[in-house]
N, C-alpha and C positions, 0 to 999 in steps of 0.2 A: 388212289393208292400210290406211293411212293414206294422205293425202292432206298435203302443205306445197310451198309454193309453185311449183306447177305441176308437182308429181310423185306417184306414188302406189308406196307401198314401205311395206316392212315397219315397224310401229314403232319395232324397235329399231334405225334406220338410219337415222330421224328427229331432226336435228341442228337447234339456233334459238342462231345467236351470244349469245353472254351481253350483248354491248351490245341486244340487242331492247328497246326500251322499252316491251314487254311486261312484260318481265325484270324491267325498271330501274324503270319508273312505273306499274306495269298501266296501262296507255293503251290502252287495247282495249275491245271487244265481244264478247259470246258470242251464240249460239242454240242450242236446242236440240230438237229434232223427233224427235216420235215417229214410230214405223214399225210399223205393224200386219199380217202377212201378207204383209211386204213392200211395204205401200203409206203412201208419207209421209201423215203426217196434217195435212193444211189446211199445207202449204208454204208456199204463196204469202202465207198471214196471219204465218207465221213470218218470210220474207221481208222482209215491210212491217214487222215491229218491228226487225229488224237493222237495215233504213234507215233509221228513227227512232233506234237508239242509236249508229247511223254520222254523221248529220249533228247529235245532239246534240252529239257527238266532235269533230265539224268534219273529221272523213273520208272522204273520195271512197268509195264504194263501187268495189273492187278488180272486179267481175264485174256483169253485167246480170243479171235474174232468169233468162232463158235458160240463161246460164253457171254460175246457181249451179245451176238445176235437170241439169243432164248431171253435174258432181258428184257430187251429190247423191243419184243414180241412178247412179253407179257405185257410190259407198259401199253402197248397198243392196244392190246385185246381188251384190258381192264381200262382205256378209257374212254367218257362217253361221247365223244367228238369223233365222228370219223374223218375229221380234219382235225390235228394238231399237230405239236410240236414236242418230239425226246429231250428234254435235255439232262445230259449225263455230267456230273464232274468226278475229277480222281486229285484227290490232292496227299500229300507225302505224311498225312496221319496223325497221330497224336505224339510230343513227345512228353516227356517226364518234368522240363522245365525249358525256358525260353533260351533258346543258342538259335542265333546262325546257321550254326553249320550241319548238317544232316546228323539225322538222329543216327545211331551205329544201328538199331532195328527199325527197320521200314514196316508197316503194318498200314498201307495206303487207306485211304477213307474214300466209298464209294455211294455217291448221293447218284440215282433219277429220277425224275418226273416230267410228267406229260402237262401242257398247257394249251386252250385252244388256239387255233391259227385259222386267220382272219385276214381275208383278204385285203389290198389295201380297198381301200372307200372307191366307187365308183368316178366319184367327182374328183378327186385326184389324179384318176389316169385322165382325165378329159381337160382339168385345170391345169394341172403342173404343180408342182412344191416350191418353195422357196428354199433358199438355202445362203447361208454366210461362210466368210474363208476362214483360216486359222494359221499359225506356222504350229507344225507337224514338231511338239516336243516332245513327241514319247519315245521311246528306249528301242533300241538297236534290233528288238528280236520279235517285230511287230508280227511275222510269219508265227509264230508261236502263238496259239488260243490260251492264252494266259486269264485265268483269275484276276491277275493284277490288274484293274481297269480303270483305276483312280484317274489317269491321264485323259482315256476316253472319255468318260466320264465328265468328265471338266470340260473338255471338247466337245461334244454333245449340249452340254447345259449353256456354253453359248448360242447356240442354234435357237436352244429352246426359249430364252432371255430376251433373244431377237423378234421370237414367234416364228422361228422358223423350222425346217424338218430337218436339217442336216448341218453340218459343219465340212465342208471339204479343205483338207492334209494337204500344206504347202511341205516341200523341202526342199532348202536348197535350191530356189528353183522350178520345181519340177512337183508334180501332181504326185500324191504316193497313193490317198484312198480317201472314206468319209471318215468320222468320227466313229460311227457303228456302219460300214457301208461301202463297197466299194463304185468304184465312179469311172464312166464312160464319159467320152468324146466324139462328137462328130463334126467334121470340120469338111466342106466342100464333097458332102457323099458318103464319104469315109468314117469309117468307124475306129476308134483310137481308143486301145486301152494299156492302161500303165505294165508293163512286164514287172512278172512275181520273180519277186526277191525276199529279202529277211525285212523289206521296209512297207511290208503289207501285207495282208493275210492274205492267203490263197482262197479265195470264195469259190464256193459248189458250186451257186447261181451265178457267176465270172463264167465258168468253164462255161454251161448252158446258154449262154448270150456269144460266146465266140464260136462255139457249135450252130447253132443258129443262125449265125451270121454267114460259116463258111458252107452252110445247107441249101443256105437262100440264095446263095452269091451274092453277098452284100461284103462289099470289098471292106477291109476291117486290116489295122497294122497294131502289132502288141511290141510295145516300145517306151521309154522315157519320152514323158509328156510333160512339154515346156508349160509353166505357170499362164504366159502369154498366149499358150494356144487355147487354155482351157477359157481364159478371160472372152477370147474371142473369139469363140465356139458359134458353129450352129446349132448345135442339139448338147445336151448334158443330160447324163443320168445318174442315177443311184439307183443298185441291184442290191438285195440279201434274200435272204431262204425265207425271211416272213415278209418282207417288203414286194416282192417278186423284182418290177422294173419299173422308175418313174421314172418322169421326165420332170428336170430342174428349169423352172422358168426364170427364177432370179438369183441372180449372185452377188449379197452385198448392196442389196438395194438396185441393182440395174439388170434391166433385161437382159436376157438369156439370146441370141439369134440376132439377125440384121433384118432388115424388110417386112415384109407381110408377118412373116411367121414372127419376129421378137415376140419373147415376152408370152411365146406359150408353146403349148405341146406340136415338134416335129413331124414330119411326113415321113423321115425317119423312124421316130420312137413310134408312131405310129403301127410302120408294117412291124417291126418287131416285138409290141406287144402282140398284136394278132396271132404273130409267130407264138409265140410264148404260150400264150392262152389255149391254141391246139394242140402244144406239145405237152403242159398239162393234163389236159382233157384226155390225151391219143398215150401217151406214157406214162408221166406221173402217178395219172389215177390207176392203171392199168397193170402196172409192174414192169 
């Protein structure tokens, strides 16, 4: 069962006028929540970013947080996974004919559905991912969970061209995020991750990996990450809410680390999945 504008029915019975300016301008917002055991994971933090890429938008949020959560909790109940994934979009509705500029009546369009979530493959936390670079050419308001994804999109499908799992966001410089994914460094021990700005989304599983870090006492600096540091990393990652936390062996065709370790998974990445794996087990699943 799916979820659109105030109804809950099968997907294939789920109809969005082609004037939606969804459709027409991605003009919209997504989110997307994990569910563990059937229990959403940190909602209400998922909640507060929709509001921020809602009033980025200049969008009334269509439901109070009340209303999103009885949703939200039917999706759950009614799917058959006790592991998946919400995801919710709100986009600016239908108008009357194709304009630019905001329709004069707002009437938002509200799509969700559950899909399962899957953890990654066993052999991937034990191998590593590979991964290629990119320069970072999408739009100013990367903080915002925009519809618009054409940019990732095309950023991503280099990765995939390559045979590889990710694309990591040059600018200017400096480290911004993945294509779908944000990304860690570790460099002599330390844990290095890019500071949230409008030139990266704010990730759930970000916060959960710097919590984890300042748990463990795993020393850890949240700051502008030179291109150079990342090239010449010990350890690299890539974190998201379905990805949980890999570790990137290659970059670009060259190993990932110096010494023994080049070229696969950290001692690093290592204690931090562990970390990670009890705090699902001991929270996530838990509530």
């Amino acid at each position: 069962m799916i979820y659109l504008n105030g109804e809950f029915m099968p997907l294939s019975e789920a109809k969005v006028s082609v004037m939606d300016r969804g459709f027409l301008f991605g003009d919209g917002v997504y989110e997307v929540i994990p569910v563990y055991s059937k229990r959403p994971f940190r909602p209400a933090e998922h909640l507060k970013r929709l509001q921020t890429s809602l009033d980025g938008i200049r969008l009334a949020n269509p439901h109070s947080e009340a209303e999103w959560m009885t949703l939200i909790d039917r999706i759950v109940a009614d799917a058959d996974s006790p592991d998946h994934q919400v995801y919710l979009q709100v986009t600016r509705g239908v108008d009357e004919k194709r304009n630019h500029a905001f329709p004069k009546l707002i009437r938002p369009t509200v799509f969700m559905m559950s899909e399962p979530l899957l953890p990654p493959p066993p052999e991937l936390c034990r191998q590593g991912i590979t991964a290629v670079s990119a320069t970072d050419n999408r739009w100013l308001r990367c903080d915002l969970k925009s519809i618009s994804l054409l940019a990732n999109c095309l950023l991503r499908q280099l990765a995939v061209e390559a045979g590889c799992a990710e694309t990591l966001l040059f600018r200017d410089g400096f480290l911004s995020e993945g294509a779908a994914s944000n990304i860690f460094v570790v460099k002599n021990s330390v844990l290095l991750a890019p500071a949230k700005t409008h030139l990266m989304l704010p990730g759930i599983t970000y916060d959960v990996i710097l919590e984890l870090a300042r748990a463990h006492g795993l020393p850890y600096e949240v700051r502008d990450v030179m291109e150079s540091e990342v090239r010449s990393a010990c350890e690299l990652w890539m974190t998201s809410s379905t990805k949980e936390v890999l570790p990137i062996v290659s970059l670009d065709g060259r190993p990932v680390g110096v010494g023994v370790n080049a070229g696969q998974p950290g001692p690093v990445f290592a204690q931090m999945f562990a970390w990670y794996q009890e705090f699902k087990k001991s929270v996530m699943r838990r509530g």
